[in-house]
VEXVO-194047 format. One line per field, with one value per residue (C-alpha): residue number from 0; residue in one letter; chain; x, y, z. Coordinates in pm, whole numbers, m for minus. Last residue first. Example, Ala and Ser with C-alpha at 12.3 -4.5 7.8 and 13.67 -1.06 7.14 Angstrom:
2
i = (1 | 0)
aa = (S | A)
ch = (A | A)
east = (1367 | 1230)
north = (m106 | m450)
up = (714 | 780)
//
This chain:
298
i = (297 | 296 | 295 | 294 | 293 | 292 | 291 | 290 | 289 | 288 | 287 | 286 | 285 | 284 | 283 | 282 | 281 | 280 | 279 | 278 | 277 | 276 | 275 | 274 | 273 | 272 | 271 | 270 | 269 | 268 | 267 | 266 | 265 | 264 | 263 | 262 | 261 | 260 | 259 | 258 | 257 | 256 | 255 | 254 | 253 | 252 | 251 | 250 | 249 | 248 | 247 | 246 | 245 | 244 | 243 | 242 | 241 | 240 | 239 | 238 | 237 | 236 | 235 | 234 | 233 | 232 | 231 | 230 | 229 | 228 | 227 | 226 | 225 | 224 | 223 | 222 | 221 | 220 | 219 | 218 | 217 | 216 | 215 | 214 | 213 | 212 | 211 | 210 | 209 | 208 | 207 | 206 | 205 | 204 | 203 | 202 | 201 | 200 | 199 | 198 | 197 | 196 | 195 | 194 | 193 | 192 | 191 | 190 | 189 | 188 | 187 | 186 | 185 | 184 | 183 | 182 | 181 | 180 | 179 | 178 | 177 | 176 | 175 | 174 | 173 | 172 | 171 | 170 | 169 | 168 | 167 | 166 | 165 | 164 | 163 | 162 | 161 | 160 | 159 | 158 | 157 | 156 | 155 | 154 | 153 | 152 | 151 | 150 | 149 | 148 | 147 | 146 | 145 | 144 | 143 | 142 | 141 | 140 | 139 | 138 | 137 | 136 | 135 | 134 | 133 | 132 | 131 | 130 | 129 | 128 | 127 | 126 | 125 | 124 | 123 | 122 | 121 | 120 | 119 | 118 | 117 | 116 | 115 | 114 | 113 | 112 | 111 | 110 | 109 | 108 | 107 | 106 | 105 | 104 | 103 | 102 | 101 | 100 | 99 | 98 | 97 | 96 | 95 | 94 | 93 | 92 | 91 | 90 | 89 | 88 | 87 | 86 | 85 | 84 | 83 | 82 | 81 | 80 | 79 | 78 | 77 | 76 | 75 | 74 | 73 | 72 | 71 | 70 | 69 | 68 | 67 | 66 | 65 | 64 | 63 | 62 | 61 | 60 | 59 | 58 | 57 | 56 | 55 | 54 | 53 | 52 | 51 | 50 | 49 | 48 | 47 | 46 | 45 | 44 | 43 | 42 | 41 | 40 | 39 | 38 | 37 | 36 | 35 | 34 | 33 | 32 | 31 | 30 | 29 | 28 | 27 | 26 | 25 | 24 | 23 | 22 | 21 | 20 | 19 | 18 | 17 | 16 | 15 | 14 | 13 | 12 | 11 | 10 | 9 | 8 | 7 | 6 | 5 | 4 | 3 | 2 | 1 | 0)
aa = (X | X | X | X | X | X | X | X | X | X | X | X | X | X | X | X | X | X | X | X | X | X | X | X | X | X | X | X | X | X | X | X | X | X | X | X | X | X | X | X | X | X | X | X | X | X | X | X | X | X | X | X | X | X | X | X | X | X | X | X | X | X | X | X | X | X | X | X | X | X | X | X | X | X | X | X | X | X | X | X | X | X | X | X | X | X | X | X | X | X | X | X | X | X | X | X | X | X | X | X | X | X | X | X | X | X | X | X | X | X | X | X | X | X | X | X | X | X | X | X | X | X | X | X | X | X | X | X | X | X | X | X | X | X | X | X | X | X | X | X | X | X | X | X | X | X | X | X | X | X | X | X | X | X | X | X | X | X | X | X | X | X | X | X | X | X | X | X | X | X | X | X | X | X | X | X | X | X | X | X | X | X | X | X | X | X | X | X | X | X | X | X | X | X | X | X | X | X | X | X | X | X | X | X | X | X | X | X | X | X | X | X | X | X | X | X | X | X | X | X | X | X | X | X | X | X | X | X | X | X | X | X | X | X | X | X | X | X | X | X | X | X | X | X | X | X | X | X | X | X | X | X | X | X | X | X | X | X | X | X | X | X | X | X | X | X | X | X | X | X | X | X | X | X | X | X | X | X | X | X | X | X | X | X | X | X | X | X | X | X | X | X | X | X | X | X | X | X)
ch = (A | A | A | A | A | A | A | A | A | A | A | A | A | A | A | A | A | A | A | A | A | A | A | A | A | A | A | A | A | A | A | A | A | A | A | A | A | A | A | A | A | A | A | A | A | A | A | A | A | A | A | A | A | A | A | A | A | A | A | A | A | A | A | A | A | A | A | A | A | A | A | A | A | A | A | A | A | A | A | A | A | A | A | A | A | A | A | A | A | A | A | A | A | A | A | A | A | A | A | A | A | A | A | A | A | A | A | A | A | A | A | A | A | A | A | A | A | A | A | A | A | A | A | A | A | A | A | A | A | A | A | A | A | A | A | A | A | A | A | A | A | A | A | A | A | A | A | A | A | A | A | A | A | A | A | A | A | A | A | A | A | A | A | A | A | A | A | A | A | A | A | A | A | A | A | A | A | A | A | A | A | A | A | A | A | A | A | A | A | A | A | A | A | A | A | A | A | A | A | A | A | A | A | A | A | A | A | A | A | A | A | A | A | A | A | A | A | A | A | A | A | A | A | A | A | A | A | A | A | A | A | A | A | A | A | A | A | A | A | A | A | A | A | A | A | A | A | A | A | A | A | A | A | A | A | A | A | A | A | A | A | A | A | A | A | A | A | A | A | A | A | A | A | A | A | A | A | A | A | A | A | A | A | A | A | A | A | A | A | A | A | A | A | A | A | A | A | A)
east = (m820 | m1050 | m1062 | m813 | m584 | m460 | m563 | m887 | m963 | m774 | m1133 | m1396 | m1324 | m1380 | m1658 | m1802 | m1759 | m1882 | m2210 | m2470 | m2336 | m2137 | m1796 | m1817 | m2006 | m2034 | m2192 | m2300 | m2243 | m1866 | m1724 | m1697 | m1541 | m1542 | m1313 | m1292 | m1606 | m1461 | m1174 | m1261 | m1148 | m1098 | m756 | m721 | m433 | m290 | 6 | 171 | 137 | m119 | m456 | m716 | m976 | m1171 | m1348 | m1530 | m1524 | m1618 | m1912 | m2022 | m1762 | m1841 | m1648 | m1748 | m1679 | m1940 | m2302 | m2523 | m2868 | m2783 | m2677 | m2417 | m2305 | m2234 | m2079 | m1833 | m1741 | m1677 | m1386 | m1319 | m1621 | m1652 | m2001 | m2229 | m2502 | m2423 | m2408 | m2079 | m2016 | m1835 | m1625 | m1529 | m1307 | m951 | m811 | m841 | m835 | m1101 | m1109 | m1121 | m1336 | m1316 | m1469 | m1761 | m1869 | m1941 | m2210 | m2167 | m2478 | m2536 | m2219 | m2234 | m2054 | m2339 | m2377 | m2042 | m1660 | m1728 | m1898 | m1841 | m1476 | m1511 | m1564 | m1909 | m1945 | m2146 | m2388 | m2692 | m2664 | m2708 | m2426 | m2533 | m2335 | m2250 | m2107 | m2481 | m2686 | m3078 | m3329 | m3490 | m3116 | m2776 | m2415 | m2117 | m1766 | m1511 | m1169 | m871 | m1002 | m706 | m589 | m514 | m267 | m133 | 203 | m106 | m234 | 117 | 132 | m185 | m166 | m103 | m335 | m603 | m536 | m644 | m923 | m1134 | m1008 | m693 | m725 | m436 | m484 | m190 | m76 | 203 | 306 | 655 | 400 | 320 | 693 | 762 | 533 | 576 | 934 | 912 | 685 | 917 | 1177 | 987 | 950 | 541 | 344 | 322 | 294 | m25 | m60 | 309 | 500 | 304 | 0 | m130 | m477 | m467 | m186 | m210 | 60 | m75 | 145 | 445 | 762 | 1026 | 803 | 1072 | 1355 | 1272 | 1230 | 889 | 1043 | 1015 | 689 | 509 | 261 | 143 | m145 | m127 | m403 | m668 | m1017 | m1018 | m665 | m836 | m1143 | m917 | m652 | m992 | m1103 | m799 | m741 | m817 | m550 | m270 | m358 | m295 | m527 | m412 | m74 | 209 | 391 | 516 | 248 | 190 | m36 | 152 | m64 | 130 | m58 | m172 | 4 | m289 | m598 | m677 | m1035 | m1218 | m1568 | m1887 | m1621 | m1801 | m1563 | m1579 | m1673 | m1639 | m1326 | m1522 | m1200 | m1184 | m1294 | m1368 | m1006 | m942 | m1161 | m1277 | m1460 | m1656 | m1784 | m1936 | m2104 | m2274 | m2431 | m2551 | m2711 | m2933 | m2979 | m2856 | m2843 | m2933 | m2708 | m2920)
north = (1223 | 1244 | 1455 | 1716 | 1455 | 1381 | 1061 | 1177 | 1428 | 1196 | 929 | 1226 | 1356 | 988 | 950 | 1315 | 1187 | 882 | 1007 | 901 | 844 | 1196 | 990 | 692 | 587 | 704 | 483 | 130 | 9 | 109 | 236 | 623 | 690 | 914 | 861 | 705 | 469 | 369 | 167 | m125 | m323 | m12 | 2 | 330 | 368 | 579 | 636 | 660 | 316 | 148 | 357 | 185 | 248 | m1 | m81 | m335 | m529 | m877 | m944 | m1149 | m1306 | m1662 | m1881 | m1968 | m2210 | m2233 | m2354 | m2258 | m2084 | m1829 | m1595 | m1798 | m1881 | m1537 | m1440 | m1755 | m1537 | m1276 | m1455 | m1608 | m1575 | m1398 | m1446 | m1177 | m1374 | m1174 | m822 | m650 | m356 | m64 | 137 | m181 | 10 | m130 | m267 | m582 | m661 | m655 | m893 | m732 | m846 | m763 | m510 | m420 | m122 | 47 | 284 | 424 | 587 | 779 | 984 | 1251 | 1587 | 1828 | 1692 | 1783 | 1742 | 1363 | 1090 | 820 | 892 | 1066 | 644 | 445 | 157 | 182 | m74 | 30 | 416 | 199 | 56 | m40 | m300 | m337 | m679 | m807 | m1129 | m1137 | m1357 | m1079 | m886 | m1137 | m993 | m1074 | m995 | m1098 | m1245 | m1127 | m1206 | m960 | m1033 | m717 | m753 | m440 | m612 | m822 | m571 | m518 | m866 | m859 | m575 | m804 | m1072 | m798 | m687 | m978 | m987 | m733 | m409 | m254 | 86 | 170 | 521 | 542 | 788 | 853 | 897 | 645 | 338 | 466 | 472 | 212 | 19 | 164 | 86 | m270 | m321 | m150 | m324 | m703 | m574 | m463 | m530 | m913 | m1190 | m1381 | m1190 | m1095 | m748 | m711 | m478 | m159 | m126 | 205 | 359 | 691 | 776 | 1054 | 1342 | 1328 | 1521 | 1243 | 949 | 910 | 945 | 681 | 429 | 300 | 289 | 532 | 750 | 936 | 1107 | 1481 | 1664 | 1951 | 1895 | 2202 | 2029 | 2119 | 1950 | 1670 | 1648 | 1673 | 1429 | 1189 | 1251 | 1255 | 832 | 677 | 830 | 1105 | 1041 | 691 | 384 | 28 | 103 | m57 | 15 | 322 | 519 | 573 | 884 | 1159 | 1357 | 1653 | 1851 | 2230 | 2508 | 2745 | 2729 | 2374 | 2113 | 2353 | 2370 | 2303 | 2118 | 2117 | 1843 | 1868 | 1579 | 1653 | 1443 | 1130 | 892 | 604 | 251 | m22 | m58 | m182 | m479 | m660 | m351 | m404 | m778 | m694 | m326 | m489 | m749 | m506 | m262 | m133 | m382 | m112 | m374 | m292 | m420 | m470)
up = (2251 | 1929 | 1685 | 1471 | 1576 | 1212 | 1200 | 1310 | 1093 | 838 | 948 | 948 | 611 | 469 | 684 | 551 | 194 | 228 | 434 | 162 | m203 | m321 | m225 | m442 | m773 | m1100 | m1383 | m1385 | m1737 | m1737 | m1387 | m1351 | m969 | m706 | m420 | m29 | m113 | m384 | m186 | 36 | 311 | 534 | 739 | 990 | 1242 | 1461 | 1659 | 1984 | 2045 | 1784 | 1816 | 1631 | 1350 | 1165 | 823 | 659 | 997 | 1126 | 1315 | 1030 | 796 | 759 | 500 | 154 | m81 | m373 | m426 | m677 | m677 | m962 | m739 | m542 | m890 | m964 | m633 | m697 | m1017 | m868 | m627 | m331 | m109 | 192 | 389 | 583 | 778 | 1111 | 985 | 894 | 1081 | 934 | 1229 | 1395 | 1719 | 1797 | 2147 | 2083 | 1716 | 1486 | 1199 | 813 | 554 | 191 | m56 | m313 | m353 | 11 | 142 | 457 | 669 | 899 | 984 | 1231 | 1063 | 1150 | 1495 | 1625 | 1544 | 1354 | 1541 | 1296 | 1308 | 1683 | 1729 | 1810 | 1549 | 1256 | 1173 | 1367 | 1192 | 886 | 638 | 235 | 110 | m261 | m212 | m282 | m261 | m300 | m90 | 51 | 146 | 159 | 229 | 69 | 154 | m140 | m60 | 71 | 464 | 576 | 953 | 1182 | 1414 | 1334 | 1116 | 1054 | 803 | 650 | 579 | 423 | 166 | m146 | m13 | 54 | m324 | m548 | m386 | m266 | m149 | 41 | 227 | 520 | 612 | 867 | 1139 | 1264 | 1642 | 1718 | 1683 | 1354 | 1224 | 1424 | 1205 | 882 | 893 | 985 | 707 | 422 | 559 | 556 | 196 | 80 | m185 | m80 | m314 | m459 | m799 | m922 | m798 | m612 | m505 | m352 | m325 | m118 | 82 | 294 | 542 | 767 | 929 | 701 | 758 | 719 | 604 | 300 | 514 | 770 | 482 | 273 | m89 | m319 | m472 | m234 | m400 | m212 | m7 | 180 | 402 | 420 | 356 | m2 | m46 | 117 | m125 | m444 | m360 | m322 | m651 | m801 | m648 | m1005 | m1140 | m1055 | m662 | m732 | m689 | m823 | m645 | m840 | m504 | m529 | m541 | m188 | m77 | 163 | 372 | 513 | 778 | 714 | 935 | 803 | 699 | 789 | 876 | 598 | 742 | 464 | 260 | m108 | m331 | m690 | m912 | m1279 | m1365 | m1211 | m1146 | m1432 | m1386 | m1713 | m1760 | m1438 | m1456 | m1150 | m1033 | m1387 | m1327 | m982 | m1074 | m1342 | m1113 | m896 | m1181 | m882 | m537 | m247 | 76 | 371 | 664 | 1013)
//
């Protein structure tokens, strides 16, 4: 089902652990085929308030870039989640946020409360949070959707080998105008992802990135490493569950993903770039604010 990419694998484990080692691709420029907006251009606003591991002034450019070249007007938000502060804005984006220490929330019981009438009043939300430590950080907010975070690290298993680099197939992608796109041209084959969580699938919502039937989530990078070397470690199942998922939640919308490369373009030490410019990233990415912004779908 899943097929797994197997290049500089282990490399790419220990350096999306490590900040330091990841830097956005300062000579990737997006090429939209079909700008989404010429005119009358929605507001995306991307959080940066909450010690956010991505930021449209770091590792996050890439993906400022892409949307401005689609047509959004695209800007940080950078105080607290409040009525006033989502005044105006058409999609909400926030990716690996965190707290303020390892094991806490990003996010106030406010903050939360906000978001969701916000959505359920007609916004939309791009909710992105990775591999541990950032699905605990994010999983209150997750839930608020009744969406449960599995915080760890989802593994998959190809000829005997084991990957979080996952590698999604027409067969893995769930049916959605985000996957679908306006027409043929903007169909998405295949995902790529570099190294995420799981995510369960509500009723109601759509699994937009699969996760085949042996897929595991492990606690840390380090269990990966021993699971590779022939050892044993904790693990719980995590196939059938998502990667990524799109629901409607009242008069809103709503997109979480479990991972975050695969939404910019990054330089990570001993691997080199990754994100958008491998397989259809860059057309799901466009496909899933088309859709929060109700360029798509009903």
């Amino acid at each position: 089902m899943t097929r797994v990419s197997v290049a500089f694998l282990a490399a790419l484990m220990l350096a999306s652990a490590v900040s330091a080692q990841q830097h956005a691709d300062t000579k990737y420029v997006p090429h939209v085929a079909r700008p989404a907006y010429a005119s009358a251009a929605p507001v995306v606003a991307v959080d940066q308030s909450h010690n956010n591991f991505h930021t449209l002034d770091g590792k996050y450019a890439p993906f400022g870039q892409l949307l401005t070249a689609d047509g959004y007007q695209v800007r940080p938000l950078t105080g607290p989640f409040a009525p006033s502060s989502l005044q105006g804005v058409t999609v909400l984006v926030i990716a690996n946020a965190r707290g303020p220490v390892r094991g806490a929330s990003a996010f106030t019981s406010n903050e939360i409360a906000t978001i969701r009438a916000w959505v359920g009043n007609g916004g939309s939300l791009l909710l992105i949070s990775d591999h541990a430590p950032f699905g605990t950080a994010a999983a209150s907010l997750a839930d608020a959707f009744g969406v449960e975070m599995g915080t760890g690290f989802a593994i998959v298993r190809d000829a005997g080998r084991i990957s979080s680099q996952i590698l999604f197939l027409k067969c893995d992608l769930g049916r959605h105008p985000i996957t679908e796109g306006r027409d043929i041209y903007e169909a998405v084959h295949s995902v790529e992802s570099f190294t995420g969580q799981s995510l369960s699938v509500p009723a109601g919502a759509t699994a937009l990135l699969v996760l085949p039937p042996d897929a595991l989530e492990v606690a840390s990078a380090d269990d990966i490493n021993i699971l590779r070397r022939g050892g044993g470690v904790p693990a719980r199942s995590a196939g059938g569950r998502a990667q990524a998922l799109a629901m409607p939640f009242g008069k809103g919308r709503v997109v979480i993903a479990g991972e975050a490369a695969m939404f910019t373009e990054q330089i990570i030490s001993g691997l080199g770039r990754v994100g958008l410019r491998d397989h259809d990233d860059q057309q799901f990415a466009l496909n899933a604010m088309h859709w929060l912004s109700r360029l798509i779908g009903d």
